[in-house]
C-alpha positions in Angstrom: 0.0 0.0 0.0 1.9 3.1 -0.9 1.7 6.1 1.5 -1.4 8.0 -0.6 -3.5 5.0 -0.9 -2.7 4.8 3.3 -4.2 8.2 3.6 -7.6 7.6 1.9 -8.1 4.6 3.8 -7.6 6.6 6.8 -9.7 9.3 6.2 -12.6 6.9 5.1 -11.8 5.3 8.7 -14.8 6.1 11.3 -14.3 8.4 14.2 -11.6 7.3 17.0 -9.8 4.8 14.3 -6.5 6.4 13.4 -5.0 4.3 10.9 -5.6 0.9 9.6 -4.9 -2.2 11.7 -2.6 -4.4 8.8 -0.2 -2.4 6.8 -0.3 -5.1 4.5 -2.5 -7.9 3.6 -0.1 -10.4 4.4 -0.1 -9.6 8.0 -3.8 -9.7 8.0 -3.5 -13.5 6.6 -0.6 -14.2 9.6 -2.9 -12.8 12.3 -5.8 -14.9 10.6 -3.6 -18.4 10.7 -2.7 -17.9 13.9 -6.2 -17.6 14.8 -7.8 -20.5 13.0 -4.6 -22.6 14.2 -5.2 -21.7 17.7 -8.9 -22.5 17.6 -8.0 -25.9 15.8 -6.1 -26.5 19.1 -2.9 -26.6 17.8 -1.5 -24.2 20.3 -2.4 -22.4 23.3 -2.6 -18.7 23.7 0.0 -18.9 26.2 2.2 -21.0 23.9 1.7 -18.4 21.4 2.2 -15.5 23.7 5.7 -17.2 24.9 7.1 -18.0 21.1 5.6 -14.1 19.7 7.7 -12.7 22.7 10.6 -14.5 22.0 10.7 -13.1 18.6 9.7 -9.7 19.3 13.0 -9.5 22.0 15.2 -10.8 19.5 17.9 -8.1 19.0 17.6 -6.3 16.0 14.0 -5.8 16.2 13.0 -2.3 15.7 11.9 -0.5 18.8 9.0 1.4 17.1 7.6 -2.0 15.8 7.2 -1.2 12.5 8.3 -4.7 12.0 5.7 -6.6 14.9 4.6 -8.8 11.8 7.3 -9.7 11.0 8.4 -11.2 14.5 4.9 -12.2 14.6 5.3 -14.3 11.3 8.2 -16.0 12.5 6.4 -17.3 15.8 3.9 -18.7 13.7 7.0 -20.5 11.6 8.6 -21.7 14.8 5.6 -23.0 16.0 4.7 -25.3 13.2 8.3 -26.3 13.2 8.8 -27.2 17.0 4.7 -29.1 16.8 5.9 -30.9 13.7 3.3 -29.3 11.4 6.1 -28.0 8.4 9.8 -27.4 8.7 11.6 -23.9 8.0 12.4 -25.7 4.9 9.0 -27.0 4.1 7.9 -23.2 4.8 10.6 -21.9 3.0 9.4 -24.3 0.0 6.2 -23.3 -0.3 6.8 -19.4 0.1 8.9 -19.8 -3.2 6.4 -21.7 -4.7 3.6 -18.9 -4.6 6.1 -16.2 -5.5 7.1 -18.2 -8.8 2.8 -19.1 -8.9 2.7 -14.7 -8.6 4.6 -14.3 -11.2 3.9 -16.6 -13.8 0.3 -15.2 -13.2 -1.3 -12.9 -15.8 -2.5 -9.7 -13.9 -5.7 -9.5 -12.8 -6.0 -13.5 -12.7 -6.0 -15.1 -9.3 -2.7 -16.8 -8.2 -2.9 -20.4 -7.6 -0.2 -22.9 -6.9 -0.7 -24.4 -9.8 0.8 -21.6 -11.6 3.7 -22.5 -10.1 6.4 -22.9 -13.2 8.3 -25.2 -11.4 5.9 -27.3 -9.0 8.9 -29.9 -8.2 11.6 -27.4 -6.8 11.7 -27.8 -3.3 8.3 -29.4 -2.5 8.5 -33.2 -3.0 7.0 -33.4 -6.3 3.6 -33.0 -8.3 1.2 -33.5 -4.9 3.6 -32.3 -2.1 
């Protein structure tokens, strides 16, 4: 969202609501998984609470938190690792996957996996 799109969705924003809550989609989707993985019982909120602020403490991470979703990403990631749900790699995999599925994607068509030009790099073959 570039910084002119940001301010027309914030001045469409009802009274008392400064500024959106996702700067990007993306972090709407993490916040969403987490969600739907915690109510699937695959983790409890204090499990989640302990691994987010883990991440956020890391060093590095930037004290006005412009980058909360990203730390907040990566407890997700370490999570699914350490329950045995996907590996970094497995992750890692399948992020590549959809950017090559993004790309090879004619604009304004939906992006599927299946766009993916290369389906077998990194994930196991055709179904995996």
């Amino acid at each position: 969202m570039s910084r002119r799109e940001a301010k027309s969705v914030t001045a469409t924003l009802p009274t008392g609501v400064e500024a959106p809550i996702f700067a990007e989609p993306w972090q709407a989707e993490a916040f969403a998984m987490t969600v739907a993985l915690h109510d699937k019982g695959l983790f409890s909120w204090s499990e989640w609470a302990g691994a987010l602020s883990a991440e956020v403490k890391q060093p590095g991470a930037a004290s006005d938190g412009h980058d909360y979703y990203e730390h907040w990403l990566a407890a997700l990631e370490n999570l699914l690792s350490a329950k045995g749900v996907a590996g970094k790699g497995d992750i890692d995999a399948l992020a590549a996957a959809w950017g090559r599925a993004a790309l090879a994607t004619p604009h304004g068509k939906p992006i599927l996996l299946e766009n993916d030009p290369s389906p077998t790099e990194g994930r196991g073959g055709p179904t995996g």
